[in-house]
KOLDO-162653 format. One line per field, with one value per atom (N, C-alpha, C): residue number from 1; residue in three letters; atom name; x, y, z. Coordinates in Angstrom, 3 decimals, always signed. Layout:
i: c(NUM	...)
aa: c(ALA	...)
at: c(CA	...)
x: c(X	...)
y: c(Y	...)
z: c(Z	...)
% end
This chain:
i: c(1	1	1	2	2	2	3	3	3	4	4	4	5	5	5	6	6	6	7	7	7	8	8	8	9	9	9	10	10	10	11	11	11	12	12	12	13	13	13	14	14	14	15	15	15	16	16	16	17	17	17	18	18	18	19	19	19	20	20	20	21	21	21	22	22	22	23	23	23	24	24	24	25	25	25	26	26	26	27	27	27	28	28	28	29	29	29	30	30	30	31	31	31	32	32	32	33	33	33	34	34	34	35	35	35	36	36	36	37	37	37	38	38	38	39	39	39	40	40	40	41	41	41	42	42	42	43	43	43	44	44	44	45	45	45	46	46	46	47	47	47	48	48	48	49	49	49	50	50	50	51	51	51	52	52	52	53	53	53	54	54	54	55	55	55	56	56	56	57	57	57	58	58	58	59	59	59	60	60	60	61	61	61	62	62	62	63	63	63	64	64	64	65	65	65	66	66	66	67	67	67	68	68	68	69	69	69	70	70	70	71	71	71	72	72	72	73	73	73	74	74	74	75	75	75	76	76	76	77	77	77	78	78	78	79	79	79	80	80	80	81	81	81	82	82	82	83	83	83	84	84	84	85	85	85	86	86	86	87	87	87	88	88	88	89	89	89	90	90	90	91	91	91	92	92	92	93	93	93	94	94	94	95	95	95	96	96	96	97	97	97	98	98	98)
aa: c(UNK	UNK	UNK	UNK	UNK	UNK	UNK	UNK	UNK	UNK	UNK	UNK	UNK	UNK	UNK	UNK	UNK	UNK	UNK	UNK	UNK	UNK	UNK	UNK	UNK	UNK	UNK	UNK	UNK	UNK	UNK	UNK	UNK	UNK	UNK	UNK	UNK	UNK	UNK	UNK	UNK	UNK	UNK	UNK	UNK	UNK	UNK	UNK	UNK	UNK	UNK	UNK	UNK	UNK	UNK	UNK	UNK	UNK	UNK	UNK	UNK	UNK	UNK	UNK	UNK	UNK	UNK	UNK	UNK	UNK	UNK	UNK	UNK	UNK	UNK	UNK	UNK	UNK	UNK	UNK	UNK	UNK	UNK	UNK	UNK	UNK	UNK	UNK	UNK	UNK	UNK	UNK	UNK	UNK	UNK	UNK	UNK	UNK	UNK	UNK	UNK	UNK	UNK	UNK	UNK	UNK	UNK	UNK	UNK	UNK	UNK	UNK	UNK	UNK	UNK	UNK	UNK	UNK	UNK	UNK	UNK	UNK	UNK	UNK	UNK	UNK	UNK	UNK	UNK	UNK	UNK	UNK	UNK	UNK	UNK	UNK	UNK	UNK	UNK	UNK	UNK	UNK	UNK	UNK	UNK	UNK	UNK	UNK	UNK	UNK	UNK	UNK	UNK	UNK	UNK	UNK	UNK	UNK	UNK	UNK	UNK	UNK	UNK	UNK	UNK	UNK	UNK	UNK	UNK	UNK	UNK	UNK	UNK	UNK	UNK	UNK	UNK	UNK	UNK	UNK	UNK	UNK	UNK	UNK	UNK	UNK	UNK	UNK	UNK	UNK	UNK	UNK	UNK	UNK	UNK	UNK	UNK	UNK	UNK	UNK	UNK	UNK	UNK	UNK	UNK	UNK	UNK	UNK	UNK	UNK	UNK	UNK	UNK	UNK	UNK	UNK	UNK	UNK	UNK	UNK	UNK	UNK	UNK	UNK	UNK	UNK	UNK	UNK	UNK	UNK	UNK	UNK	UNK	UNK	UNK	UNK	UNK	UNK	UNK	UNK	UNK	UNK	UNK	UNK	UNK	UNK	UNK	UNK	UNK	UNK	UNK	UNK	UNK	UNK	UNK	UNK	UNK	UNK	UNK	UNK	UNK	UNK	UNK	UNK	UNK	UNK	UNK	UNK	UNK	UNK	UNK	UNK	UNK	UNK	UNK	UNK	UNK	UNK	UNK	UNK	UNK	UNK	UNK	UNK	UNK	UNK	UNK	UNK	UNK	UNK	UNK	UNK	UNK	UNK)
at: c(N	CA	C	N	CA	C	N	CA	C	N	CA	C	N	CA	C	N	CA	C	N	CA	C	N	CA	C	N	CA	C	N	CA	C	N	CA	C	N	CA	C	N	CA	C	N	CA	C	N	CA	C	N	CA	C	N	CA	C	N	CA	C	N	CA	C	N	CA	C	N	CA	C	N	CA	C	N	CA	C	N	CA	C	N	CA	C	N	CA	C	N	CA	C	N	CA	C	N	CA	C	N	CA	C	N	CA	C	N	CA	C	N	CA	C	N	CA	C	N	CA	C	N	CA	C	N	CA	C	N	CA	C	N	CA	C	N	CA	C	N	CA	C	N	CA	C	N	CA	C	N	CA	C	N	CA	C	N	CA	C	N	CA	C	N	CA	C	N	CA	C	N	CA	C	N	CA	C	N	CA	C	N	CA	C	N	CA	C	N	CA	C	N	CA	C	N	CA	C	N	CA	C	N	CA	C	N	CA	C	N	CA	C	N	CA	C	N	CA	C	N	CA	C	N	CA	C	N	CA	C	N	CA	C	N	CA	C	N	CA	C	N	CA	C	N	CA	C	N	CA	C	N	CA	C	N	CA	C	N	CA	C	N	CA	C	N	CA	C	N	CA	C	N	CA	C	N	CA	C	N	CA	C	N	CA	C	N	CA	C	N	CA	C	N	CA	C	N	CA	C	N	CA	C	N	CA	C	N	CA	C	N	CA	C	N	CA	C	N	CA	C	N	CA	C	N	CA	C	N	CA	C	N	CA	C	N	CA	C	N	CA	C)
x: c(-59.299	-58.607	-57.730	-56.473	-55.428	-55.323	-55.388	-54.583	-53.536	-53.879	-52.883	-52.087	-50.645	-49.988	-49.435	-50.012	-49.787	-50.913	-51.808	-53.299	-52.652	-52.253	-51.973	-50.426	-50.330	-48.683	-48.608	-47.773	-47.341	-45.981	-46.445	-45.111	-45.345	-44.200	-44.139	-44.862	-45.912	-46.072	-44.922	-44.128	-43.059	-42.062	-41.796	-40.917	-41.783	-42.948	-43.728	-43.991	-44.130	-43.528	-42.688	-41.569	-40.148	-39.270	-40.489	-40.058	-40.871	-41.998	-42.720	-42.149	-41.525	-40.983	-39.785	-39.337	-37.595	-38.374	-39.568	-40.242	-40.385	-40.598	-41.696	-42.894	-43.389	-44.617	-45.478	-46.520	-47.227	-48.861	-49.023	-50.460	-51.304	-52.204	-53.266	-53.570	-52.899	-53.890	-54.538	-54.667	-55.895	-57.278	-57.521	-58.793	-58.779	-56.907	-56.563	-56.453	-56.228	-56.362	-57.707	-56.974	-57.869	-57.590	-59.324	-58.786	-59.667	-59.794	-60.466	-59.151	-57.793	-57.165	-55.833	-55.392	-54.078	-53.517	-52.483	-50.867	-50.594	-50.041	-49.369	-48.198	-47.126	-46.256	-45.714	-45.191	-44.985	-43.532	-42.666	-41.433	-42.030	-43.455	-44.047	-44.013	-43.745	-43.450	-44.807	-46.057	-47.548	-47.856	-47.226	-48.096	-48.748	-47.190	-47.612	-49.075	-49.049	-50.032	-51.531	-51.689	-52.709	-52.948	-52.334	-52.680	-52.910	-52.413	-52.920	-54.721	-54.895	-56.215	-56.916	-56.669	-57.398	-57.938	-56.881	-56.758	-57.255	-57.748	-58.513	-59.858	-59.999	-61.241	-62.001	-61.507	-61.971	-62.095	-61.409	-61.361	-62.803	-62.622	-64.276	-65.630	-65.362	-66.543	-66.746	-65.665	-65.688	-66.295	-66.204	-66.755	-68.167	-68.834	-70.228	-70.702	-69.863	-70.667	-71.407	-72.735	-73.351	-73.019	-72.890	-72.507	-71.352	-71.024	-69.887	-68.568	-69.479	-68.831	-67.677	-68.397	-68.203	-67.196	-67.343	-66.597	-65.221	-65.255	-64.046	-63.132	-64.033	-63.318	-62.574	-63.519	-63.102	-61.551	-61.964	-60.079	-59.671	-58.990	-58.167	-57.374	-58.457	-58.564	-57.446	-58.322	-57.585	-56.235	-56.209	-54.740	-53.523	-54.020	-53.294	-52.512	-53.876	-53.150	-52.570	-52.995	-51.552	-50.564	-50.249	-48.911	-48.366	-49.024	-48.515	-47.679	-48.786	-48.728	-47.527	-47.014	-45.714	-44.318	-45.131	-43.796	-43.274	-44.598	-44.596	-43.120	-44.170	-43.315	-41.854	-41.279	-39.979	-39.074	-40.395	-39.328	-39.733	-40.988	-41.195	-40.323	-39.683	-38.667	-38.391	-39.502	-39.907	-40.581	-40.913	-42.610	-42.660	-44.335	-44.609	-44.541	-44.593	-44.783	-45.771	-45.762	-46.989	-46.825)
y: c(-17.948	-17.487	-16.298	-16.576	-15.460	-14.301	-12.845	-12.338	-12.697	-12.315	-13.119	-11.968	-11.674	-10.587	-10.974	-12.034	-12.069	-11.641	-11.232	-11.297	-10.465	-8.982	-7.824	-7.916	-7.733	-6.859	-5.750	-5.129	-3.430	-3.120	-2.507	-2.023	-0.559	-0.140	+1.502	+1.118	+2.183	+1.702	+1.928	+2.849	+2.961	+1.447	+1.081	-0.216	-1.239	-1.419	-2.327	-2.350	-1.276	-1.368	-1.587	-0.869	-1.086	-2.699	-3.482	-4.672	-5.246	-5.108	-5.714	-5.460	-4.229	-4.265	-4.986	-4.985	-6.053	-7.382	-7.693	-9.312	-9.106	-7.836	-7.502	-7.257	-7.229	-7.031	-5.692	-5.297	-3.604	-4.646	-3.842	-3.296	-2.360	-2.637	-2.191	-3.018	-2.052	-3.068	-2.253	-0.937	-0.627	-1.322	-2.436	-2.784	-3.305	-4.343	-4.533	-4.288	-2.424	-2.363	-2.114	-1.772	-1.750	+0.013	+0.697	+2.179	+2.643	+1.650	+2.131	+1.774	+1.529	+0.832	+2.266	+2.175	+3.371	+2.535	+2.907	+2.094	+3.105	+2.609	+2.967	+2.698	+3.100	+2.609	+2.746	+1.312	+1.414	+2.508	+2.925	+3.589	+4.975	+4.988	+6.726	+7.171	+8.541	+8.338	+8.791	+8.897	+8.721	+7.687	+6.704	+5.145	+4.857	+4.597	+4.195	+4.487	+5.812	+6.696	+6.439	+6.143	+6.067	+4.623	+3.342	+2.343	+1.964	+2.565	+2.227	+2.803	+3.708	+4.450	+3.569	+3.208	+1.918	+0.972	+0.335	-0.949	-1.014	+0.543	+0.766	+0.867	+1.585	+1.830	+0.558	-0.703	-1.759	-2.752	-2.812	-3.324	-2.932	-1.303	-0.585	-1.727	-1.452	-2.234	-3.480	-4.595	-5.520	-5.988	-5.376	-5.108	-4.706	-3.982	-4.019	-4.817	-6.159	-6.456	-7.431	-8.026	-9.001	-10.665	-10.332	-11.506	-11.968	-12.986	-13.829	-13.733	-14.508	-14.469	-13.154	-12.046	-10.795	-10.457	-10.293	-10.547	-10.590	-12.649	-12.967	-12.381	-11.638	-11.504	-9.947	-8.962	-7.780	-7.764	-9.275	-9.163	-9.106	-10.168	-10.919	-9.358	-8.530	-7.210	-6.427	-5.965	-5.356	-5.874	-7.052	-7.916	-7.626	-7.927	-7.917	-6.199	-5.625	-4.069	-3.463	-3.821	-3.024	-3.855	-5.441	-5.262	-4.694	-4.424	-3.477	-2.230	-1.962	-0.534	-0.267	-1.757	-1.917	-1.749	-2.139	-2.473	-1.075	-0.757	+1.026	+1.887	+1.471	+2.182	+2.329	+0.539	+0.677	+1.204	+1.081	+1.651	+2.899	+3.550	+5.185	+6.279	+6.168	+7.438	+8.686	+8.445	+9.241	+9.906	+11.072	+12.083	+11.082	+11.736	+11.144	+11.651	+10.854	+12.281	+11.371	+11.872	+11.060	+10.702)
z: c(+44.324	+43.139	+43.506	+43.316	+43.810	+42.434	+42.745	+41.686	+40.451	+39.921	+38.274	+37.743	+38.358	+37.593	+36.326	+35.693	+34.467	+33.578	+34.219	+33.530	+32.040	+32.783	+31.724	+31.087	+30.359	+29.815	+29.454	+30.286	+29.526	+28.454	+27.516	+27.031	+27.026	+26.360	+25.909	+24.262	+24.288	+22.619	+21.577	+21.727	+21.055	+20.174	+21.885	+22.063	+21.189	+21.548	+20.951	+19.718	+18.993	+17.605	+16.805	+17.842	+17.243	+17.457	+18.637	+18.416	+17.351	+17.179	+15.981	+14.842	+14.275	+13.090	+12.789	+13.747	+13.700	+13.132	+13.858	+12.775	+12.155	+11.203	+9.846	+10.517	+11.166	+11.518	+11.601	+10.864	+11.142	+10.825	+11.334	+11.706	+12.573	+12.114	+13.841	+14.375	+16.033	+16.900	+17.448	+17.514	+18.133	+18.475	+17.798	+18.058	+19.720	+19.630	+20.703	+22.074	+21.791	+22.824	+24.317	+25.404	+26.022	+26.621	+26.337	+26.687	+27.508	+28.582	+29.545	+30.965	+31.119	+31.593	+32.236	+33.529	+33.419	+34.588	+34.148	+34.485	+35.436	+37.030	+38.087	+38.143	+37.817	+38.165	+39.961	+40.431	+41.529	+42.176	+40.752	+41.106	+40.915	+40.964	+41.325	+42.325	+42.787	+44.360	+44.934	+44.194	+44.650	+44.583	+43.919	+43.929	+45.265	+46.386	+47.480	+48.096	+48.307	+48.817	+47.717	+46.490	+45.577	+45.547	+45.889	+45.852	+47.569	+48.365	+49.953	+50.327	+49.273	+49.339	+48.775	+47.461	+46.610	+47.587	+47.662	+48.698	+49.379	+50.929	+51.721	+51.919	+50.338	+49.840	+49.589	+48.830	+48.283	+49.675	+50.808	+52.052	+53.055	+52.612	+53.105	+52.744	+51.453	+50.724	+50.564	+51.167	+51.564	+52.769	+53.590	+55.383	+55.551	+54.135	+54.307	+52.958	+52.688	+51.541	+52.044	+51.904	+52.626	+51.649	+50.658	+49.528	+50.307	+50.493	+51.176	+49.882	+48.633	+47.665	+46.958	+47.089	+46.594	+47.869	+49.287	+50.440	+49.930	+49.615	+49.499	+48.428	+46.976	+46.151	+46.324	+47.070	+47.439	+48.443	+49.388	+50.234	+49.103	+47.712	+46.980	+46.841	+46.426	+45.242	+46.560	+47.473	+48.504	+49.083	+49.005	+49.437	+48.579	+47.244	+46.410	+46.067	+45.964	+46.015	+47.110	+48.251	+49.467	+49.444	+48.776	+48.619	+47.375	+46.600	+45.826	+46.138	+46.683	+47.704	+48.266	+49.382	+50.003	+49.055	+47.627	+47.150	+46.504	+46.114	+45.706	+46.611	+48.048	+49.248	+48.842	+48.857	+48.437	+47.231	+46.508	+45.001	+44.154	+44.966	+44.428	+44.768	+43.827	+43.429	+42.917	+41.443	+40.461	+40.401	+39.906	+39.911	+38.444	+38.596	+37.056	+36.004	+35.065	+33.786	+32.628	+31.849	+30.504	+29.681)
% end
């Protein structure tokens, strides 16, 4: 099972309202959301450096996992995030802000 970068969608909550109201649409979604979750952007110019640590870290714990299963799923995790990481490399530009 490969990574799914469709799993999540991000918006700005702003945007996301202001597209919902162009339908008519209000409510809450807070119930929706998820607030245990924080967004990296890869045009951070720490991404690189904060997702190569991830990646390394989760690669660590792959190398002493004895579960084969858990093994394979720890590469997917680690694979998937240093190319992140790479891509970070190329397009972190920005400091961050909140």
């Amino acid at each position: 099972m490969d990574a799914d970068p469709h799993k999540y969608i991000t918006f700005r909550r702003d945007e996301l309202f202001d597209l919902l109201a162009q339908f008519g649409m209000k409510g809450d979604l807070t119930a929706m959301e998820i607030d245990d979750a924080v967004v990296i952007r890869r045009q951070d110019i720490f991404a690189a450096p904060a997702l190569f640590a991830y990646a390394h870290s989760i690669a660590i714990a792959a190398k002493v996992a004895e579960n084969t299963m858990l093994h394979d799923q720890l590469i997917r995790v680690s694979d998937y995030l240093h190319q992140q990481a790479e891509l970070a490399g190329e397009e972190g530009h920005k400091f961050p802000d909140v």
